[in-house]
C-alpha positions as CSV (number, residue, x, y, z in Angstrom):
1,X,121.1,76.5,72.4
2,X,121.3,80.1,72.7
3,X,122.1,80.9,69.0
4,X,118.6,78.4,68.1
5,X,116.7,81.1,70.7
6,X,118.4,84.3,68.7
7,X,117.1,83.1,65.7
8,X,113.7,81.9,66.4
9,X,113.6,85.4,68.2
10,X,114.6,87.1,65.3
11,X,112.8,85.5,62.9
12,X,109.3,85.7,65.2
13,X,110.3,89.8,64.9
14,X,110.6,89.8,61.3
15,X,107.4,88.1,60.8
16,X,104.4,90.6,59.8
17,X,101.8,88.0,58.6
18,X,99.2,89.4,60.9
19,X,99.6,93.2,60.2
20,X,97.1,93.4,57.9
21,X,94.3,91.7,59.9
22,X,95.3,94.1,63.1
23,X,95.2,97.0,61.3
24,X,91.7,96.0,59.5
25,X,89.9,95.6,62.8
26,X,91.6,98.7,64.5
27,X,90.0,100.7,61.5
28,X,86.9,98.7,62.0
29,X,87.0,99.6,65.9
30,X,87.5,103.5,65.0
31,X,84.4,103.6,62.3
32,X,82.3,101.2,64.7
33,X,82.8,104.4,67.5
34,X,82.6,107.4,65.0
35,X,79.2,106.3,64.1
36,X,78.4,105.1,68.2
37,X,79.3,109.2,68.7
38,X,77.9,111.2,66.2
39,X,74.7,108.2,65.7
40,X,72.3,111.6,66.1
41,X,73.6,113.3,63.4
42,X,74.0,111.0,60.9
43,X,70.2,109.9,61.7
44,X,69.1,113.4,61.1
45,X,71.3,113.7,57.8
46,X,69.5,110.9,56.4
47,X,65.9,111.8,57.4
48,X,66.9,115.2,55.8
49,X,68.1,113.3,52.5
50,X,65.2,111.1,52.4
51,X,62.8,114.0,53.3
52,X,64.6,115.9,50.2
53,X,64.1,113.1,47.4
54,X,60.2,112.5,48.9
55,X,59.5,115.7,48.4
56,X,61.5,115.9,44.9
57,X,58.9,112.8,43.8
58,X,56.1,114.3,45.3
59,X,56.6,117.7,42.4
60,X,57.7,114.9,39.9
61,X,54.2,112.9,39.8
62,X,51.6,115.1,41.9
């Protein structure tokens, strides 16, 4: 009985099926707070992009 245990134990340790899906959310989780954090910034980054390719347009066709 105790050797059936060992080996269902060791086998349940060797087994890494899930790894990827654990590692896919924890990156998930990390991008998901970076943009929570720094949400201001990257607001005003855009706005200053968009403003920049208006205003390139705007010279284009007057």
């Amino acid at each position: 009985m105790k050797e059936t245990k060992a080996a269902g134990m060791r086998q349940l340790m060797g087994d890494d099926s899930g790894v990827g899906v654990v590692e896919v959310v924890l990156i998930l989780v990390v991008i998901v707070a970076l943009v929570i954090i720094f949400r201001d910034q990257i607001t005003g980054l855009i706005n200053r992009i968009f403003g920049g390719v208006n205003s390139g347009v705007d010279t284009l066709m007057p």
